[in-house]
C-alpha positions as CSV (number, residue, x, y, z in Angstrom):
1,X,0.0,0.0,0.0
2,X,1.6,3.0,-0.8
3,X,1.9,6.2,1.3
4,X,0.9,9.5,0.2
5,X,3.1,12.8,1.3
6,X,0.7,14.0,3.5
7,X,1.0,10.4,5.9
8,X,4.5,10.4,5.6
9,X,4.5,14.0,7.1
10,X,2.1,12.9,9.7
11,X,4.0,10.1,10.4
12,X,7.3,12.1,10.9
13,X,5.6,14.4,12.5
14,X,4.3,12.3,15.5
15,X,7.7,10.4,16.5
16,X,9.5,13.9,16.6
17,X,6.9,15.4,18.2
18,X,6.9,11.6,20.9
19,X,10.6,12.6,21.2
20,X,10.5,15.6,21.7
21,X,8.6,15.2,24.5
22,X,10.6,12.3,26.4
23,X,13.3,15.2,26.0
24,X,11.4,18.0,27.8
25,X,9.9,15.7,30.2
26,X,14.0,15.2,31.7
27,X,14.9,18.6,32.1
28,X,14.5,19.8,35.8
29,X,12.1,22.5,36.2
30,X,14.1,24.5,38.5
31,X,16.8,24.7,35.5
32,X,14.2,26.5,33.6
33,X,15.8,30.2,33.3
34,X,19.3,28.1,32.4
35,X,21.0,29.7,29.5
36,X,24.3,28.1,28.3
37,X,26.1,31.8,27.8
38,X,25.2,35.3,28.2
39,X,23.6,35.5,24.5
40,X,21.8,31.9,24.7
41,X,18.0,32.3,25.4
42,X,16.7,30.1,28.5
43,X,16.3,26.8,28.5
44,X,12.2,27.9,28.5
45,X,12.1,30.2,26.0
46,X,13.7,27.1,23.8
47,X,11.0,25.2,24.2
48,X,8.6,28.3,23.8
49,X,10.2,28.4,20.0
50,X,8.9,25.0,19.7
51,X,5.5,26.1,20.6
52,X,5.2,29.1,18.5
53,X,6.7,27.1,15.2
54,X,3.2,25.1,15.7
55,X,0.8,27.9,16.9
56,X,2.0,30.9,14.8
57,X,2.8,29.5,11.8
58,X,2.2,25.4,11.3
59,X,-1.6,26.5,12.0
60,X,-1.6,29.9,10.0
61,X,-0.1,28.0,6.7
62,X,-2.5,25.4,7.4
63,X,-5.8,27.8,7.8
64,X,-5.1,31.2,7.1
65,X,-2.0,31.9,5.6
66,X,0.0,35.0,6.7
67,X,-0.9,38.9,6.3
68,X,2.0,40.1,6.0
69,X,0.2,43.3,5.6
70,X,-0.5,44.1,8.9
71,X,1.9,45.2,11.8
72,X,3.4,41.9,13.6
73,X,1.8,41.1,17.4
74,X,4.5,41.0,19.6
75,X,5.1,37.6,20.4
76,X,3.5,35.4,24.2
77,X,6.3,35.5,26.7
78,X,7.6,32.2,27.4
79,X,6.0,30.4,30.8
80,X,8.4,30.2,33.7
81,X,9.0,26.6,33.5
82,X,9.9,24.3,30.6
83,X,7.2,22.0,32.2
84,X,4.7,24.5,31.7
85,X,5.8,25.5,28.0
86,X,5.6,21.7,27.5
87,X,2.1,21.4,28.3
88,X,1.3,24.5,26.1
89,X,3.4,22.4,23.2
90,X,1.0,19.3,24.2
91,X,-1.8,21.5,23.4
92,X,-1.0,22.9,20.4
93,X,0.2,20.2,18.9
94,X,-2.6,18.4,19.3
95,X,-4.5,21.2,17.4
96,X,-2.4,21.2,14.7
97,X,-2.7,17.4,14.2
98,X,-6.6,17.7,14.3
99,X,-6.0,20.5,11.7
100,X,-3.6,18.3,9.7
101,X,-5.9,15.6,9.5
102,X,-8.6,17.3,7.9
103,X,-6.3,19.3,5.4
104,X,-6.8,17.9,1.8
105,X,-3.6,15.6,0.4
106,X,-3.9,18.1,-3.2
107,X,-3.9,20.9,-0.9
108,X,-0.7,20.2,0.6
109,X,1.0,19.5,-2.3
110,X,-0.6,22.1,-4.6
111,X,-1.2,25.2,-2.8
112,X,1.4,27.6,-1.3
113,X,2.2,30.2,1.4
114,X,3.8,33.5,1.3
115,X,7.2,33.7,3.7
116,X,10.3,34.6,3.7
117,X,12.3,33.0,1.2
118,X,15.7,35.2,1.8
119,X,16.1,38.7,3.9
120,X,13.0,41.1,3.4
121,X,11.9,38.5,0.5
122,X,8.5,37.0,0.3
123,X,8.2,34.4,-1.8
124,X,5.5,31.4,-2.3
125,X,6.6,28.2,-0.8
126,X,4.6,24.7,-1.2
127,X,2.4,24.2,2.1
128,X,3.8,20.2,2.2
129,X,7.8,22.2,1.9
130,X,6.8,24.4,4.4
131,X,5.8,22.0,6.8
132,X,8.8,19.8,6.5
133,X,11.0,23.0,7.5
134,X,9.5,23.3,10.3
135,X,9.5,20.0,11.7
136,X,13.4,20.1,10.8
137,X,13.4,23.6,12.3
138,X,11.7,21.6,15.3
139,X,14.5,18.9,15.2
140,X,16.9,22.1,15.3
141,X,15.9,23.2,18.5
142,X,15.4,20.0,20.1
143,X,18.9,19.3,19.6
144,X,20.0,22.7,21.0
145,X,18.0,22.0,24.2
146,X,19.2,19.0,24.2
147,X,22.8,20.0,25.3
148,X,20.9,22.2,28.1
149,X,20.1,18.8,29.5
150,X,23.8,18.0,29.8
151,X,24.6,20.9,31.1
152,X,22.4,21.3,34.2
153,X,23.2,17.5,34.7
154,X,19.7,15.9,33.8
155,X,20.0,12.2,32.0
156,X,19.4,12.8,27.7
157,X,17.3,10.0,26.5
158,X,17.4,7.9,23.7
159,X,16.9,10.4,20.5
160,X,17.9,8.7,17.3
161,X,19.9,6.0,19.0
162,X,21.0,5.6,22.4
163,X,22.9,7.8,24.5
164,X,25.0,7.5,26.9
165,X,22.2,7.7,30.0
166,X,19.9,5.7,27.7
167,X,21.3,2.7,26.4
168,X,20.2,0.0,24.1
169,X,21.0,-3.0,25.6
């Protein structure tokens, strides 16, 4: 039986968002203002990027799109604790999966979105291509708050493979 893009997305989609999870859940909430050097952001606001990526745009480029004629909001400060940001990333990723999930295959593949494409360029990228960046995007920050775990001495779990406080044996 073969897969369609939109399923393979899907599919991607929910064991990065399972890992991602398993990650936040190990980091010690009284770590959560930790910043690796002066210019890093806290380990919260981290995983507030991850929440935003599916609120403010994985749910506009599904739905509405983006005006980018209109002044930008400023943006939801981060909760105080990465427990609490990982509840808010619970919840919105469970609406953009409902959302998902009724979006049309042809749709995905066939219509676009306006974003940036390079500095102060708009240009119209393919929903399905959009998507996939920011699930890599995603990935990105996972990683970067992975190392956070490290450093305030909570164990990493198992990401891709084992590590070296989760072992396969």
């Amino acid at each position: 039986m073969a897969t369609g893009p939109k399923q393979l997305f899907t599919d991607a989609f929910e064991r990065e968002h399972a890992t991602t999870m398993r990650v936040l859940r190990a980091f010690p909430d009284d770590q959560s203002d930790f910043k690796a050097n002066e210019r890093a952001r806290a380990a919260r606001e981290i995983v507030w990027t991850l929440v935003l990526g599916q609120e403010r745009l994985m749910l506009k480029a599904l739905t509405t799109g983006f005006d980018w004629s209109t002044p930008r909001t400023p943006l939801p400060q981060a909760p105080a604790t990465v427990s609490a940001a990982a509840a808010a990333l619970e919840r919105v990723h469970a609406q953009v999966m409902e959302v998902l999930r009724g979006v049309d295959e042809a749709a995905l593949s066939n219509e676009t979105v306006r974003f940036f494409v390079a500095p102060k360029t708009l240009g119209d990228v393919p929903k399905l291509e959009f998507l996939w960046f920011l699930l890599f995007d995603h990935v990105h920050h996972r990683g970067q708050f992975s190392v956070y775990l490290r450093m305030v001495g909570a164990k990493v779990p198992a990401i891709y493979g084992p590590s070296g406080d989760e072992p396969w044996t």
